[in-house]
C-alpha positions as CSV (number, residue, x, y, z in Angstrom):
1,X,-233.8,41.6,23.1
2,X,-231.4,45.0,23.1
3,X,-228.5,44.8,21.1
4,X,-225.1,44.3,23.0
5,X,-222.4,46.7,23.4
6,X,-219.1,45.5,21.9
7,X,-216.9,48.2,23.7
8,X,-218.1,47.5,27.2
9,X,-215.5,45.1,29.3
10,X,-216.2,41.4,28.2
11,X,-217.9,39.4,30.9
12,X,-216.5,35.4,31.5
13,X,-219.9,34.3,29.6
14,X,-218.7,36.2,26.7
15,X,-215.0,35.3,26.7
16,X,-216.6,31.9,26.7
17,X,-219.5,32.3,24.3
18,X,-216.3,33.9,22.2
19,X,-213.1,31.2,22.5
20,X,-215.1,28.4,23.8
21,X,-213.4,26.2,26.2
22,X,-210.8,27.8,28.0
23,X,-209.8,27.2,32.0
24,X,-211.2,29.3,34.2
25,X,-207.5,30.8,34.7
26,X,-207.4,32.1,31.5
27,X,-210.8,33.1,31.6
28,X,-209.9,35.4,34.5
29,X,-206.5,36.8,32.4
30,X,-208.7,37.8,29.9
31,X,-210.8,40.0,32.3
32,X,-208.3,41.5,34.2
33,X,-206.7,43.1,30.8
34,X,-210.6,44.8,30.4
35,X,-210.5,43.4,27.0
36,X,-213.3,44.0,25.1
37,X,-216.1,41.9,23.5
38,X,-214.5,43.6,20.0
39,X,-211.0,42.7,21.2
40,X,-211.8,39.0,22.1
41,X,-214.0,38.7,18.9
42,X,-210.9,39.9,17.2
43,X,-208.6,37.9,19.0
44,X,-211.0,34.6,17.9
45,X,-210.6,35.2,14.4
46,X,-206.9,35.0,14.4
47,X,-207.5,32.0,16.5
48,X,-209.4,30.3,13.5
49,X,-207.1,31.3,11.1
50,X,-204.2,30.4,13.1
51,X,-202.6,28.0,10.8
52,X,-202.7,30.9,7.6
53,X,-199.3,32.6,8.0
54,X,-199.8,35.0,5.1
55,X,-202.8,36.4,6.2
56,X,-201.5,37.0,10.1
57,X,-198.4,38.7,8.8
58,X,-200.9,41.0,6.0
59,X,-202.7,41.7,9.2
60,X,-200.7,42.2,12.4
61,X,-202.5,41.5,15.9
62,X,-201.5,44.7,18.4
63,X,-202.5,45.8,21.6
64,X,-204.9,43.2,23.9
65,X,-206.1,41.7,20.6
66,X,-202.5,39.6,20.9
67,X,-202.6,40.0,24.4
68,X,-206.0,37.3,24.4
69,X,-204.4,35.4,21.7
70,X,-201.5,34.7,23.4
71,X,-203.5,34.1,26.6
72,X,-205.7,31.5,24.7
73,X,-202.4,29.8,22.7
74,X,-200.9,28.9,25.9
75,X,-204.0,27.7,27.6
76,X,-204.3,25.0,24.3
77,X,-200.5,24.4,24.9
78,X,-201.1,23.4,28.5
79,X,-204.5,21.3,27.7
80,X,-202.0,19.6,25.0
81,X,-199.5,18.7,27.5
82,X,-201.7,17.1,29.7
83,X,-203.7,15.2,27.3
C-alpha cells in the first residue's frame, strides 16, 4: 500500500479518520480552508491535549492548525448544547 502524502488537501475520510465524529458541516469547513492532512493531524493533537494549559501556551497553534481547532471546539460546543 503507497504511503500517503501529508501535504496534499485532506479529504472528508481523512478529517474523519483524523477528529473522529464531527457533523458533516464542519467536516465541509475544514475542506474549504484546503487544510492539510499535517494541519488537521496537528490540529488533533491540541484537541487531545486540550485541557493542558501550559503546554498550548509553550506551543502556540497559528495559521489553519487553529483555524480546525476552532472549527472542531465549536462543533463539540453545539453537540453539548443539544445533548
Amino acid at each position: 500500500m503507497p504511503e500517503q502524502d501529508t501535504t496534499q488537501v485532506a479529504s472528508s475520510a481523512d478529517i474523519k479518520r483524523l477528529l473522529g465524529h464531527i457533523d458533516a458541516h464542519t467536516v465541509a469547513e475544514i475542506r474549504e480552508s484546503g487544510a492539510t492532512i499535517d494541519e488537521i493531524a496537528a490540529a488533533a493533537m491540541y484537541l487531545d491535549r486540550s485541557e493542558n494549559r501550559a503546554v498550548r501556551q509553550a506551543d502556540p497553534m497559528t495559521g489553519r492548525v487553529r483555524e480546525i481547532y476552532e472549527l472542531v471546539r465549536a462543533d463539540e460546543a453545539r453537540f453539548e448544547e443539544n445533548r
